[in-house]
N, C-alpha and C positions, 0 to 999 in steps of 0.2 A: 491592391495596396502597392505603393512603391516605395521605396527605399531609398535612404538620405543616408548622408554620410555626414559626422556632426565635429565640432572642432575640435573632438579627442584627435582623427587622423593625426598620422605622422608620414602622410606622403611616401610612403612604404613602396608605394607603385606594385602592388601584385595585386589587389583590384580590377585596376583597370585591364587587363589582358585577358582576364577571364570572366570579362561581361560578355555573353553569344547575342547581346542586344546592340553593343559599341552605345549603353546608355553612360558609361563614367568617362570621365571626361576631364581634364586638369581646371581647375578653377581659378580664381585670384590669389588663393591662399593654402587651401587644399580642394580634393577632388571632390567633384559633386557627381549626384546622378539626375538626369534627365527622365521627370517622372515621365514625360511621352514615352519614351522607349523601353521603360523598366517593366521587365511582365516578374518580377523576383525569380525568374528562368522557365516561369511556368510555358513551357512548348518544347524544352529543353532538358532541364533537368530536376531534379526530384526536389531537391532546396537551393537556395539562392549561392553560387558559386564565390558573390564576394562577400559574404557572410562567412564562408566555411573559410578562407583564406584571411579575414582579417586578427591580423593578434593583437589590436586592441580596443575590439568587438565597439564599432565605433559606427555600424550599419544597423539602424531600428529602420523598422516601419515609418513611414513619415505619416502622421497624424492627419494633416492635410491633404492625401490623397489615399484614402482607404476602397478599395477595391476586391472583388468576391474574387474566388477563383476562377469563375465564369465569365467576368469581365475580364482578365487578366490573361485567361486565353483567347478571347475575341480578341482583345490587343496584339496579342503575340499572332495572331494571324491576318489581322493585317496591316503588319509589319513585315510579314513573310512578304504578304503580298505586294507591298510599295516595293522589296528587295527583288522581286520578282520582275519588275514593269522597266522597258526597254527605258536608258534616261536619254 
């Protein structure tokens, strides 16, 4: 599963610093997350870091990319792995 961020945002900006994925991102209006990159921290941390920092809980599940835990850490490695590869 990855995680959306929905027009409640108020561009709060503590988000984005603490994605270990760099999936948030400033958007047109407010911040989005990049379901490529989004593992909801799984490789990481125990729950999704901008979940726990947002105060006006404006981060669900996005409906449109629902993913197991097991997918979600295939993702998060390779991702390690791209962050790994000479550019």
């Amino acid at each position: 599963m990855a995680l959306m961020i929905t027009e409640e945002c108020i561009n709060c900006d503590v988000c984005e610093p603490e994605c270990p994925n760099q999936a948030i991102s400033m958007g047109d209006t407010i911040y989005v997350i990049d379901p490529n990159k989004c593992t909801e921290c799984v490789g990481h941390f125990d729950e999704p870091q901008c979940v726990q920092v947002c105060p006006v809980e404006c981060i669900p599940v996005n409906p449109d990319r629902i993913e197991s835990k097991d997918q979600l850490m295939s993702k998060y490695l390779n991702l390690q792995q791209l962050a790994r590869q000479p550019t």
